[in-house]
C-alpha positions as YAML, in Angstrom:
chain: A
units: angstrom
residues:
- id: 1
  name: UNK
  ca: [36.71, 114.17, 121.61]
- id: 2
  name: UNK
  ca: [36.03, 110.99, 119.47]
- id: 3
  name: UNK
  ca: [37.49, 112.36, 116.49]
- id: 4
  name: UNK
  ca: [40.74, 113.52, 118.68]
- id: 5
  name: UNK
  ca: [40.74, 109.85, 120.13]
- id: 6
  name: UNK
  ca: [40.87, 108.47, 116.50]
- id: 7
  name: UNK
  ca: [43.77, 110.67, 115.04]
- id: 8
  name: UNK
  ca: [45.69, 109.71, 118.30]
- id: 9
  name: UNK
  ca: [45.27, 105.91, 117.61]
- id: 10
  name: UNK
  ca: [45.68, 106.25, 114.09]
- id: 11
  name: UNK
  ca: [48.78, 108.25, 115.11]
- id: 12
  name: UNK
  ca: [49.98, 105.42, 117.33]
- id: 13
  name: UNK
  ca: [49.49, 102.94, 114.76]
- id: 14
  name: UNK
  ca: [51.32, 104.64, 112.41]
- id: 15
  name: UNK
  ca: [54.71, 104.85, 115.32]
- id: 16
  name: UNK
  ca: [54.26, 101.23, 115.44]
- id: 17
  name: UNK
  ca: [54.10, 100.39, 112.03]
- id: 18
  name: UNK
  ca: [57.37, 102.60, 111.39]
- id: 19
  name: UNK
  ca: [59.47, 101.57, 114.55]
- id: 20
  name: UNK
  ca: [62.85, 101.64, 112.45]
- id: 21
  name: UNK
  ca: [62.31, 104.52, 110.28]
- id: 22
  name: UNK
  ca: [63.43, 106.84, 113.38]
- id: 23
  name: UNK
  ca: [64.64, 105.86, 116.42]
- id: 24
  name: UNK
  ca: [68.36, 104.36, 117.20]
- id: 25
  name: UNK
  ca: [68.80, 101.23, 119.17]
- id: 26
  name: UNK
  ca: [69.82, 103.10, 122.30]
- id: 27
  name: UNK
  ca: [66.76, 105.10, 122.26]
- id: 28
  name: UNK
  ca: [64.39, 101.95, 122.77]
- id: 29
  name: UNK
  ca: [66.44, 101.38, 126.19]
- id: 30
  name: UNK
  ca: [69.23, 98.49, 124.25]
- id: 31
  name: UNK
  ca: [72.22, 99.27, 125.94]
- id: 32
  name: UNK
  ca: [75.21, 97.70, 124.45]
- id: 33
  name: UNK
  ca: [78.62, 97.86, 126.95]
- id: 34
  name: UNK
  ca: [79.55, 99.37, 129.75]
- id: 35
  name: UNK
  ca: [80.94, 102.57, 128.81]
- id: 36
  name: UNK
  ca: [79.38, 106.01, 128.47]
- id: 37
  name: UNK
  ca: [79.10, 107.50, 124.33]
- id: 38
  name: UNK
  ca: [80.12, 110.53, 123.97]
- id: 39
  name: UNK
  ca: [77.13, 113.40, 123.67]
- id: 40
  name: UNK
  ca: [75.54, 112.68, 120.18]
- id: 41
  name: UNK
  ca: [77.26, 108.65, 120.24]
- id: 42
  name: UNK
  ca: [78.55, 109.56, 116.75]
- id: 43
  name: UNK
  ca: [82.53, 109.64, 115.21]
- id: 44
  name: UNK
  ca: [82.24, 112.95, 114.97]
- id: 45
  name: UNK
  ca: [82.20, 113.13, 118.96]
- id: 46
  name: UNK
  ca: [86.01, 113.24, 118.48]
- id: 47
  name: UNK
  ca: [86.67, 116.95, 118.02]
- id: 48
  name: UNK
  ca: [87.31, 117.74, 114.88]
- id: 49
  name: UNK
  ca: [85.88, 114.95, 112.94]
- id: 50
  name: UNK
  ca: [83.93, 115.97, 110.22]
- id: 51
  name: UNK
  ca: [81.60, 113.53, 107.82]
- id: 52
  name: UNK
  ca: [79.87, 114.47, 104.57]
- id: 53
  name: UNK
  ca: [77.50, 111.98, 102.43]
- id: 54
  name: UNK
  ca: [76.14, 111.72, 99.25]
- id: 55
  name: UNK
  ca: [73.25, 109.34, 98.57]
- id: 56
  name: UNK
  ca: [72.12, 108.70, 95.34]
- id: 57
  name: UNK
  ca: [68.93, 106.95, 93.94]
- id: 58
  name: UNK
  ca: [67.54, 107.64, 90.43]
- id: 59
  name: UNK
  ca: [64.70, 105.44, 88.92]
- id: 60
  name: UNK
  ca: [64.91, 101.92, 89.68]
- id: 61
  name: UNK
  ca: [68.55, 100.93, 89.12]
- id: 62
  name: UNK
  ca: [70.87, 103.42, 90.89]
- id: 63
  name: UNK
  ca: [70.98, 102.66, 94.97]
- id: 64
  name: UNK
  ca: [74.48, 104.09, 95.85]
- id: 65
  name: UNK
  ca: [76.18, 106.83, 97.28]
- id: 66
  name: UNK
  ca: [79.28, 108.32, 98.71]
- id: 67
  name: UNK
  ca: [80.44, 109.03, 102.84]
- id: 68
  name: UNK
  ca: [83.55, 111.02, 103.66]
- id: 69
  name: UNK
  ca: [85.32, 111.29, 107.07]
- id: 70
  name: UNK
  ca: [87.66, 114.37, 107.42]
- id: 71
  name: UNK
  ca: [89.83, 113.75, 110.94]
- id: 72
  name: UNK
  ca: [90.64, 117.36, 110.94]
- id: 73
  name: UNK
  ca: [89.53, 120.63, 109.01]
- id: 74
  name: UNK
  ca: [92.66, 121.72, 108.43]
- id: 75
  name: UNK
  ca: [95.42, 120.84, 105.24]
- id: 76
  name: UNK
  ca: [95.27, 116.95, 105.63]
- id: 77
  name: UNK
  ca: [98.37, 116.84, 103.51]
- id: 78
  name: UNK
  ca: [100.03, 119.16, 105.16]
- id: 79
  name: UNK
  ca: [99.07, 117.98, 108.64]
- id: 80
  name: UNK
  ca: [98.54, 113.87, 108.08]
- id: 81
  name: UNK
  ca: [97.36, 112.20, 111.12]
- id: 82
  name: UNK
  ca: [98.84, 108.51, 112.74]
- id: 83
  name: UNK
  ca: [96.68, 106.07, 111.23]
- id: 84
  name: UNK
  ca: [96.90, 102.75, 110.89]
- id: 85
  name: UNK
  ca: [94.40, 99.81, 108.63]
- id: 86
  name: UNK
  ca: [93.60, 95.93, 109.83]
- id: 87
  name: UNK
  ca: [92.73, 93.40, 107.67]
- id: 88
  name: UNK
  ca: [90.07, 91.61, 109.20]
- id: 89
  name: UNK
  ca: [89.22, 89.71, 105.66]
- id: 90
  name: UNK
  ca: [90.74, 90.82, 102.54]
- id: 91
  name: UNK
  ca: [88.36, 89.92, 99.79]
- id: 92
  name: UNK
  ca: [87.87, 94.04, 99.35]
- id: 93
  name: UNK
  ca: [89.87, 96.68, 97.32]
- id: 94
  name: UNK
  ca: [90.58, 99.03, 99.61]
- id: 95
  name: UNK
  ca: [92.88, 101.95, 98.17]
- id: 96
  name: UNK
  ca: [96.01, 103.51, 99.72]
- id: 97
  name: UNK
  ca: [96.92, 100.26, 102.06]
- id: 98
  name: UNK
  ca: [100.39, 100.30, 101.11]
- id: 99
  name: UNK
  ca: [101.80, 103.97, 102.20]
- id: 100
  name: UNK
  ca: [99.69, 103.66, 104.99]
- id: 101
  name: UNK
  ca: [101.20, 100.28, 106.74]
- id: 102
  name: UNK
  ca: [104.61, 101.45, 105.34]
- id: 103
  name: UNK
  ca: [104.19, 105.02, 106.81]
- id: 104
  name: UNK
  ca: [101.78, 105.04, 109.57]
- id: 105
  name: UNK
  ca: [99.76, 107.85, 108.28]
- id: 106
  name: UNK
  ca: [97.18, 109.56, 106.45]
- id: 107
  name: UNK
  ca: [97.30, 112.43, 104.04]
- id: 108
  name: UNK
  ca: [93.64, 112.26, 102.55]
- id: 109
  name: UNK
  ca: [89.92, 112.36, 103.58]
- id: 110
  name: UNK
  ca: [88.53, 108.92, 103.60]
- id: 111
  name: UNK
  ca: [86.16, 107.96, 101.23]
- id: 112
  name: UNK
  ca: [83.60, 104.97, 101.35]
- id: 113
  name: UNK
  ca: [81.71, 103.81, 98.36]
- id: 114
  name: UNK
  ca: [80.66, 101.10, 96.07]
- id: 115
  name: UNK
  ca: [83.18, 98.63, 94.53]
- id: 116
  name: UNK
  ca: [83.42, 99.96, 91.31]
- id: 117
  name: UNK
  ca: [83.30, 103.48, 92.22]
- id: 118
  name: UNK
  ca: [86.72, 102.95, 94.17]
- id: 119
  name: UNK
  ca: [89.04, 104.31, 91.32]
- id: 120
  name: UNK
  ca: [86.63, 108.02, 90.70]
- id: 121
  name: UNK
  ca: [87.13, 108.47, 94.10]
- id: 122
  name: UNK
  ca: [90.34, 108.20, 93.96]
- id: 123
  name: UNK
  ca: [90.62, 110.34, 91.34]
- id: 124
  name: UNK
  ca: [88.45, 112.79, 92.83]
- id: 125
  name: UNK
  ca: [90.36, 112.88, 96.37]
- id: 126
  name: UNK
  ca: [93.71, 113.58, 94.50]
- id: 127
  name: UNK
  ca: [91.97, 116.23, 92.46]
- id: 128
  name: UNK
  ca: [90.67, 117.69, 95.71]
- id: 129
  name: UNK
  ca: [93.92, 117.09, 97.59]
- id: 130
  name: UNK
  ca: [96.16, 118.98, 94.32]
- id: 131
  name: UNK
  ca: [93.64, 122.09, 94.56]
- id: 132
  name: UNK
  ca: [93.93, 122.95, 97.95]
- id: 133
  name: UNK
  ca: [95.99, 125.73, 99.08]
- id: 134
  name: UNK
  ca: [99.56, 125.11, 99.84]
- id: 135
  name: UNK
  ca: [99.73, 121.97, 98.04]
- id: 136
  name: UNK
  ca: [100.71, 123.48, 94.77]
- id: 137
  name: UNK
  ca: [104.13, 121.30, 94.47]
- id: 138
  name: UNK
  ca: [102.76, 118.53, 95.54]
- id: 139
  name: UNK
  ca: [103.50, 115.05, 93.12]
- id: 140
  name: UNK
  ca: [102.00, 112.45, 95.11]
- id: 141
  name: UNK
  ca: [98.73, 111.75, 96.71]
- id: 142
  name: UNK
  ca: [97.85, 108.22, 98.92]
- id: 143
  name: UNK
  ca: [94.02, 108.42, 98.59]
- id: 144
  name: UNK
  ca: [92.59, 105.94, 100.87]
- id: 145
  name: UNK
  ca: [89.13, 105.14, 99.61]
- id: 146
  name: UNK
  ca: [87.19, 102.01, 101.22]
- id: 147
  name: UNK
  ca: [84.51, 99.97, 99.60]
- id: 148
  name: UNK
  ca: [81.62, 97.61, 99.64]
- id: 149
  name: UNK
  ca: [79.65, 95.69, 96.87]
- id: 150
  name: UNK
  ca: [75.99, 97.24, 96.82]
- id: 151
  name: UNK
  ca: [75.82, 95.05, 93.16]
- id: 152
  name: UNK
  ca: [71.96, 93.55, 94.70]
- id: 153
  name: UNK
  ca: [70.42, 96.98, 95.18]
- id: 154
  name: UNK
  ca: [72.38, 99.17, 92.57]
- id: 155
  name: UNK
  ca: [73.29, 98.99, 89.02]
- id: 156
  name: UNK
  ca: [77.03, 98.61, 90.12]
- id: 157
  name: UNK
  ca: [78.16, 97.81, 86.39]
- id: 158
  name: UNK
  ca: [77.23, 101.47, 85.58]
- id: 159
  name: UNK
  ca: [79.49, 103.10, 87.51]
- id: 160
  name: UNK
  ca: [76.65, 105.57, 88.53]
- id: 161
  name: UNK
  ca: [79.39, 107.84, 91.45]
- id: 162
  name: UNK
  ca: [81.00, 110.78, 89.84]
- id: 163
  name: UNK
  ca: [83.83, 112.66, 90.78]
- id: 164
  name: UNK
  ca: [81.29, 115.39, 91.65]
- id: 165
  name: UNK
  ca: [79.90, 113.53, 94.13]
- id: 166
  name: UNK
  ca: [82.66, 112.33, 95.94]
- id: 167
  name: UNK
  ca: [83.96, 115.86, 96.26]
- id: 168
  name: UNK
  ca: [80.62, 116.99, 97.37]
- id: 169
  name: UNK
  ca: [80.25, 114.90, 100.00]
- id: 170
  name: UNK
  ca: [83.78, 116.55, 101.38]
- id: 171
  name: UNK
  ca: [82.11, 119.96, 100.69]
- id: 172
  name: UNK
  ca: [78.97, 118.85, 102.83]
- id: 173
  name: UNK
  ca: [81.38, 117.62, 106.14]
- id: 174
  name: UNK
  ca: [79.94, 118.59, 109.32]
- id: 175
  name: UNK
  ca: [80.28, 118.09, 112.66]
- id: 176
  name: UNK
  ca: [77.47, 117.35, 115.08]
- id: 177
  name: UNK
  ca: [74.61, 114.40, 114.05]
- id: 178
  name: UNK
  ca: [75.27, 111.78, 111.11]
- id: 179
  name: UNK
  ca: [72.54, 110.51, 109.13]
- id: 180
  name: UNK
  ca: [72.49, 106.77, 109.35]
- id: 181
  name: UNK
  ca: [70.59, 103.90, 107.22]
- id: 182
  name: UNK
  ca: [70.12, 104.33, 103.47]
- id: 183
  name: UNK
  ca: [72.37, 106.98, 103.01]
- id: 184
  name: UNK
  ca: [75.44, 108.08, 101.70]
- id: 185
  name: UNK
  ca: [78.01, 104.59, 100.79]
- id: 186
  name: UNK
  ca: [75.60, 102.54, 102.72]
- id: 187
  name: UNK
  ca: [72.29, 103.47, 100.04]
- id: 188
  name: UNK
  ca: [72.36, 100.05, 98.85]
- id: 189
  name: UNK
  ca: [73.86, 97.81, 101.40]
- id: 190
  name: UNK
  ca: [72.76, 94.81, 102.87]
- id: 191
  name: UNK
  ca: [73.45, 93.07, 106.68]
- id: 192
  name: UNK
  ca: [72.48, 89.65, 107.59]
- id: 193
  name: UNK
  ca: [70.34, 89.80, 104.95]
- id: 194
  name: UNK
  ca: [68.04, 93.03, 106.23]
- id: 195
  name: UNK
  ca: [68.68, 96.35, 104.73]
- id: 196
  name: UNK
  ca: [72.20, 98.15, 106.06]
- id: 197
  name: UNK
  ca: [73.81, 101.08, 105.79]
- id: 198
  name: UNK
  ca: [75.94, 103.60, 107.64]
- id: 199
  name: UNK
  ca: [76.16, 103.84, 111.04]
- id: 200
  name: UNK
  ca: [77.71, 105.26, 113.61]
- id: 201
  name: UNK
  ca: [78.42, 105.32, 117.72]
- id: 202
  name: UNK
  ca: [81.12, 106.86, 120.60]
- id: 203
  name: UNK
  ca: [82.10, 106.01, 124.03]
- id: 204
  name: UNK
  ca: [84.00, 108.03, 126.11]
- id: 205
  name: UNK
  ca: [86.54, 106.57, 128.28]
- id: 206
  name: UNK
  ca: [86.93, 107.34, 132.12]
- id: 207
  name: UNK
  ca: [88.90, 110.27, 133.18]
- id: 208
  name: UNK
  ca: [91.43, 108.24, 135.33]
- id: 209
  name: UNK
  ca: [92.39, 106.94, 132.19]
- id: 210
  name: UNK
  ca: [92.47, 109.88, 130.20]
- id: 211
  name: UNK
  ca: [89.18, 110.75, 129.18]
- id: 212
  name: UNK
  ca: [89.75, 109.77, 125.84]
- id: 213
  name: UNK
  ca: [86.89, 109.82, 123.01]
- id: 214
  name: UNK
  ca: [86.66, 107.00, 120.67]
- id: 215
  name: UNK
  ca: [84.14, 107.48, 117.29]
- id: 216
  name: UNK
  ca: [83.18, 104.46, 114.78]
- id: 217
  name: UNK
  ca: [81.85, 104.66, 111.56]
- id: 218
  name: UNK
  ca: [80.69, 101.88, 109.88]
- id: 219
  name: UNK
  ca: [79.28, 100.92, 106.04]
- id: 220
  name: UNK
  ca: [77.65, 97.75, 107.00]
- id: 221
  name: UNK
  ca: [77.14, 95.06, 104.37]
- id: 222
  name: UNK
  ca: [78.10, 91.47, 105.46]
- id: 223
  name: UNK
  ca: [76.96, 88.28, 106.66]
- id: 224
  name: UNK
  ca: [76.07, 85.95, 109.85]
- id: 225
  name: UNK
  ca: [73.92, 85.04, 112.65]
- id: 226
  name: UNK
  ca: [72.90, 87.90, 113.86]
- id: 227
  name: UNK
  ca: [72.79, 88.64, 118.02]
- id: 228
  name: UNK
  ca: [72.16, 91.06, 119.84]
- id: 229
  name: UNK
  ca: [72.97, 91.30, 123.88]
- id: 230
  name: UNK
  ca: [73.21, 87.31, 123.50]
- id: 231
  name: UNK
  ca: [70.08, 86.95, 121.71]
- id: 232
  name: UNK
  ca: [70.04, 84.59, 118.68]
- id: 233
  name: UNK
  ca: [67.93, 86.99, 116.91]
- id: 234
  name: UNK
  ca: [68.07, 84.83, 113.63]
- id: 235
  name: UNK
  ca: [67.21, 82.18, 115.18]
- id: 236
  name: UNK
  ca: [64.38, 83.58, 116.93]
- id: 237
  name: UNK
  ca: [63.11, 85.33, 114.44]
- id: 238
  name: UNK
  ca: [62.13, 81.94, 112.89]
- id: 239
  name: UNK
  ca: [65.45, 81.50, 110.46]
- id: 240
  name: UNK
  ca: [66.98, 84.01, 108.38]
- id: 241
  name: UNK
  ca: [65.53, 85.85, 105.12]
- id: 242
  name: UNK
  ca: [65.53, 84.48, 101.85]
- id: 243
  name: UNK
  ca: [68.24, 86.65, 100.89]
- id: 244
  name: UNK
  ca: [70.48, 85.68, 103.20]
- id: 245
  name: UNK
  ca: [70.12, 82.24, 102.04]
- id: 246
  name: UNK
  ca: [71.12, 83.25, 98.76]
- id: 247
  name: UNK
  ca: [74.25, 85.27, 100.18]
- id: 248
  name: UNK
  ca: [76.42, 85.02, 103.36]
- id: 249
  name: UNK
  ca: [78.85, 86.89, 102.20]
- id: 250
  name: UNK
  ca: [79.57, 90.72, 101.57]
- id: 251
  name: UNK
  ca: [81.97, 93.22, 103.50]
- id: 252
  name: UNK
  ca: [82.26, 95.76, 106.35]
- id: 253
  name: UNK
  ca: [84.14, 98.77, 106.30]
- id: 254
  name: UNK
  ca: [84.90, 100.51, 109.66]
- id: 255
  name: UNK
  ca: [86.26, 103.79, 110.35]
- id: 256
  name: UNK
  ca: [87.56, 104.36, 113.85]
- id: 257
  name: UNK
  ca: [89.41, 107.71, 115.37]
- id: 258
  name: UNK
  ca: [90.30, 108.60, 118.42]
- id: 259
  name: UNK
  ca: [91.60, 111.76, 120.26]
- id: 260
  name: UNK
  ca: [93.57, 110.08, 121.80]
- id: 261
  name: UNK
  ca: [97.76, 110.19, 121.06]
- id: 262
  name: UNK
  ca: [98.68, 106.92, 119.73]
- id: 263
  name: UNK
  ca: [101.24, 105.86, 117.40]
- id: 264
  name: UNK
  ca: [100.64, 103.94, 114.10]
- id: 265
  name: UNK
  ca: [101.34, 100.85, 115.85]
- id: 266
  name: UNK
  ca: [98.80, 101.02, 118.76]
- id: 267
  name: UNK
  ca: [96.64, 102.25, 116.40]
- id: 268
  name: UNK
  ca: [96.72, 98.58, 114.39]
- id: 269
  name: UNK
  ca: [96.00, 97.29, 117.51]
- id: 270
  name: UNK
  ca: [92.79, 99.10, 118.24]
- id: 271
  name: UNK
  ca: [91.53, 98.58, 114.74]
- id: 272
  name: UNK
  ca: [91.90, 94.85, 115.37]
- id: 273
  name: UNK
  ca: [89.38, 95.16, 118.27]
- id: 274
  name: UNK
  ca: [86.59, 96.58, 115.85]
- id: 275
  name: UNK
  ca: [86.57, 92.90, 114.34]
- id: 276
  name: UNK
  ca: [85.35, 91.99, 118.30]
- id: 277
  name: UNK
  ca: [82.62, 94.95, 117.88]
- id: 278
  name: UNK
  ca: [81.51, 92.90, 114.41]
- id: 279
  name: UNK
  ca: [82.02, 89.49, 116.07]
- id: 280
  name: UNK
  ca: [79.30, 90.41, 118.67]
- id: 281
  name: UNK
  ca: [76.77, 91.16, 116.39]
- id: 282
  name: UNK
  ca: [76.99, 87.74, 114.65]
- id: 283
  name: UNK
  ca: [79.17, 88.82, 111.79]
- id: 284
  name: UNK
  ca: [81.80, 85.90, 110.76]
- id: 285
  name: UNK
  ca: [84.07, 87.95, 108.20]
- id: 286
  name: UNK
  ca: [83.07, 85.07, 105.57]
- id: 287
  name: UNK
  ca: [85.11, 83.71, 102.49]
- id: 288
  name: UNK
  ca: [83.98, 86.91, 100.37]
- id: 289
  name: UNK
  ca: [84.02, 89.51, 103.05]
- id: 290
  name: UNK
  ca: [85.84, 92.14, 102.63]
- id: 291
  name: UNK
  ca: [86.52, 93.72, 106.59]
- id: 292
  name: UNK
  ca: [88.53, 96.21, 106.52]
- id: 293
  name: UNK
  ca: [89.40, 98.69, 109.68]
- id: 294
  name: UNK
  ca: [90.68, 101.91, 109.39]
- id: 295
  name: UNK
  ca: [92.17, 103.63, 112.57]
- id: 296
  name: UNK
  ca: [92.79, 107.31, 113.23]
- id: 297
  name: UNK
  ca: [94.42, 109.49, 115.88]
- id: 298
  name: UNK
  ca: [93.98, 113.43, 115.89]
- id: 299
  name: UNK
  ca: [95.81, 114.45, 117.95]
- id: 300
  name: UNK
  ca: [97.44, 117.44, 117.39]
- id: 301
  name: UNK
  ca: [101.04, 116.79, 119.36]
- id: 302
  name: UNK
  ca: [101.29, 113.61, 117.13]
- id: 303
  name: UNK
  ca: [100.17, 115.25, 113.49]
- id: 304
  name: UNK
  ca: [102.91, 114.42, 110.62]
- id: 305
  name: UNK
  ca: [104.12, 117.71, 108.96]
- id: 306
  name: UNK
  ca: [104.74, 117.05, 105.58]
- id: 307
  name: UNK
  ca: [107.27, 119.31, 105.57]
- id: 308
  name: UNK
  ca: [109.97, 118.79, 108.81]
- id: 309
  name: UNK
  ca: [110.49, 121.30, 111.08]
- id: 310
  name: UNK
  ca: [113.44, 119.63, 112.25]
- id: 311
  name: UNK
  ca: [115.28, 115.38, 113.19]
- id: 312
  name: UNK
  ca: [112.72, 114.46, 116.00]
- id: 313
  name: UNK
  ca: [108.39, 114.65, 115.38]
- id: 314
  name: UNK
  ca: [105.89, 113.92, 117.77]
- id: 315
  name: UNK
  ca: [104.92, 114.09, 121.07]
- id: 316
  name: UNK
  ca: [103.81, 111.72, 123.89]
- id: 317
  name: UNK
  ca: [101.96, 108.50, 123.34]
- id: 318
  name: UNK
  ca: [99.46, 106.61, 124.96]
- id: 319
  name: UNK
  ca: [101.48, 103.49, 126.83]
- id: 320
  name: UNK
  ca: [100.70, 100.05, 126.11]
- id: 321
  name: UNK
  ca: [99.51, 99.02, 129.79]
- id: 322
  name: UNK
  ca: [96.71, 101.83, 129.78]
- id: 323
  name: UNK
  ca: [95.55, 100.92, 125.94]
- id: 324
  name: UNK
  ca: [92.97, 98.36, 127.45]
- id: 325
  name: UNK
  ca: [90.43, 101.13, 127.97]
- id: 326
  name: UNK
  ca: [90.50, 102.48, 124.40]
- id: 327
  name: UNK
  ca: [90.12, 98.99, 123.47]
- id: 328
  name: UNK
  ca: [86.67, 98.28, 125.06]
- id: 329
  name: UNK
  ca: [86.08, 101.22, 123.50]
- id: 330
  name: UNK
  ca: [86.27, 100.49, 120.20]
- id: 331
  name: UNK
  ca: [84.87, 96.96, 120.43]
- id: 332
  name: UNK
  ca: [81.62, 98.49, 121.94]
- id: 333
  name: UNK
  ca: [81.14, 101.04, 119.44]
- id: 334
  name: UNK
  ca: [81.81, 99.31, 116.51]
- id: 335
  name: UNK
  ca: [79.03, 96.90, 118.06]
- id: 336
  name: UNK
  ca: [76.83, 99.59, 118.41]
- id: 337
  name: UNK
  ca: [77.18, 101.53, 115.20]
- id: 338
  name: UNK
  ca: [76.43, 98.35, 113.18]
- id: 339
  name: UNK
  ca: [72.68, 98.33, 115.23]
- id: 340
  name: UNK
  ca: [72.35, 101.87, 114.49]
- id: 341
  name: UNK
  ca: [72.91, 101.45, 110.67]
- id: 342
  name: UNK
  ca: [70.26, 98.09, 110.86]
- id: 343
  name: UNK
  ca: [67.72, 100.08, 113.18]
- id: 344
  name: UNK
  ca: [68.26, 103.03, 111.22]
- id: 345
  name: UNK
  ca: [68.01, 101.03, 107.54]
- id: 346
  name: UNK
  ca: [64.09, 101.05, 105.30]
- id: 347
  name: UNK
  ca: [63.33, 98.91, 103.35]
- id: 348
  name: UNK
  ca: [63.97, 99.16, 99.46]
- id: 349
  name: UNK
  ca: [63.54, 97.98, 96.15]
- id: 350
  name: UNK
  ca: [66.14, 98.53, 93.47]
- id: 351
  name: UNK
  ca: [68.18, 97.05, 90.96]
- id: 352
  name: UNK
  ca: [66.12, 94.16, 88.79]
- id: 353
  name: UNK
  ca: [63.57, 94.45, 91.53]
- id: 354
  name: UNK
  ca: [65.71, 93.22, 94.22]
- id: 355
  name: UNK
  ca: [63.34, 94.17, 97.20]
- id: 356
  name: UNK
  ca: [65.56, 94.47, 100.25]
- id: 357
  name: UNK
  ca: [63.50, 94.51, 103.93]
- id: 358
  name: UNK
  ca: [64.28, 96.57, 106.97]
- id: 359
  name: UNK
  ca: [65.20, 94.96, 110.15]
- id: 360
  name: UNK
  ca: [61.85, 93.92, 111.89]
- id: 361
  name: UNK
  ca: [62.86, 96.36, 114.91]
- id: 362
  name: UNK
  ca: [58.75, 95.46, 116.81]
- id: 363
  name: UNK
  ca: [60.04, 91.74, 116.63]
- id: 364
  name: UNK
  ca: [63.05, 92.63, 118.09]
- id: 365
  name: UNK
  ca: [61.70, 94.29, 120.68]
- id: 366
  name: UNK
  ca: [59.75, 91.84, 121.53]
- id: 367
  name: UNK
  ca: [62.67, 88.83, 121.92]
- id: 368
  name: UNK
  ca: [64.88, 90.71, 123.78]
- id: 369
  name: UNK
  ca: [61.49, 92.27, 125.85]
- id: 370
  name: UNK
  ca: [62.47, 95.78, 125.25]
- id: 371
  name: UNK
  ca: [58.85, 96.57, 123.33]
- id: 372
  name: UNK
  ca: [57.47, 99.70, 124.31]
- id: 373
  name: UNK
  ca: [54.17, 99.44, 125.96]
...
């Protein structure tokens, strides 16, 4: 009895001691919003979404990785999909902004990743895009590929992402849970001066108002005074790490799709309302953040064939006056996802022995009073 009373303490201690190593912020009882998520609170709640990562860490200098979102798993070219991208703050080099403001739509995966991987991906999207079936005539690919710096954690100046491992992570694209935290484009990413990373969250919205899904996806790697719930958890938490001290700035990319049928315009405005979701968790889109929204619908009625089938395309659209809804949405998932990437996020050392901590989720807990007993 003694010695099963010891392995169930030690056992305890160890849960404790590794609070943010498994559990997302929901899952403590943190409920951010109003709104119901969607049955795994994930962007790939929207049917059809698919997302594939690559995370890679070698020795003590490479911390990066690679995160693709597929709206559909058919021919994207073939079949692009409204879309629409906000500029929240433009210190980033996103690729493929152009076509897709000009446009309204997109004929690629998307691809997150470092900085200075921005132009292999690229590359390795229009390889992918050239290769698949149907596409053989094809001259002309708009690969949108989004980016943050992870230059603290990772040898960015080696240019360590291949055009292997972007197309992998398309190859590994699945439905169902995404891994969050040090993974895929968020391996060596920073927020508010903690670890970040990918995450990800849904809501669904009410069925008198269409019972619409809305997914967010987020690499998070920026700056601020971070809140949660209207907590000032930075400055409860007795100021803010020495790292942030040294570095308030850094970017936020966020990927948002929605089943529901809206037109590139709407779709600009519902990407603008993820900069509300970053807003409330203290970020301030600072002089060298780049915050950059991306905004998808899939549904099918409104998919652009790249080939016409005749003068008039697309079917019904959601109407301004019931947009509201999908709104909140978005605002309180982008919210959450960013939690789920910091709750999700370990701490690491890397790149000239830059030793990046994870949030301190028992201290957390404790502020907001939401420690487990």
């Amino acid at each position: 009895m003694r010695v099963f009373y010891l392995f169930f303490l030690a056992t305890m201690m160890f849960m404790q001691e590794n609070l943010s190593q498994n559990q997302r912020i929901r899952e403590y009882g943190i409920e951010l919003g109003v709104l119901s998520t969607g049955p795994g609170n994930a962007i790939t709640d929207v049917p059809g979404v698919r997302v594939g990562q690559v995370t890679l860490i070698s020795g003590d200098s490479v911390r990066t990785g690679v995160t693709a979102i597929l709206p559909h798993a058919g021919n994207l070219f073939q079949e692009k999909v409204p879309a629409a991208i906000y500029i929240g703050n433009g210190f980033g080099k996103l690729a493929g902004y152009s076509q897709v403001a000009e446009l309204g739509n997109i004929e690629t995966p998307i691809v997150l990743t470092n900085t200075l991987s921005v132009p292999v991906a690229m590359d390795a999207l229009i390889s992918y895009t050239l290769k698949q079936p149907g596409n053989e005539e094809v001259g002309s690919v708009n690969a949108v590929v989004g980016e943050t710096n992870d230059g603290h954690l990772n040898d960015i100046r080696g240019q360590h992402v291949a055009q292997a491992d972007v197309l992998q992570a398309i190859v590994n694209a699945t439905s169902g849970p995404v891994e969050e935290g040090n993974v895929g484009a968020g391996t060596g990413t920073m927020a508010f001066g903690y670890k970040g990373g990918i995450g990800t969250a849904s809501r669904k919205v009410p069925k008198k108002q269409g019972e619409f899904t809305v997914g967010v996806l987020v690499q998070a790697n920026f700056g601020g005074v971070l809140t949660l719930n209207g907590f000032n958890l930075a400055r409860e938490l007795g100021g803010v790490p020495e790292s942030y001290k040294r570095d308030t700035d850094g970017s936020c990319m966020m990927v948002v799709i929605t089943d529901a049928p809206l037109n590139a315009r709407n779709l600009k405005r519902l990407a603008k309302r993820c900069m509300l979701g970053l807003a409330r968790t203290g970020g301030i889109a600072s002089n060298g953040s780049g915050d950059y929204v991306i905004a998808v619908s899939t549904a099918e009625e409104n998919r652009v064939k790249h080939t016409p089938e005749g003068l008039l395309s697309g079917g019904a659209t959601v109407h301004n006056d019931f947009m509201s809804p999908l709104f909140l949405a978005a605002v309180e998932a982008t919210e959450e996802a960013i939690w789920n990437a910091l709750f999700a996020a370990r701490d690491m050392k890397g790149f000239k022995g830059y030793q990046a901590e994870a949030l301190p989720v028992r201290e957390v807990l404790q502020i907001i009073g939401k420690e487990k007993e």
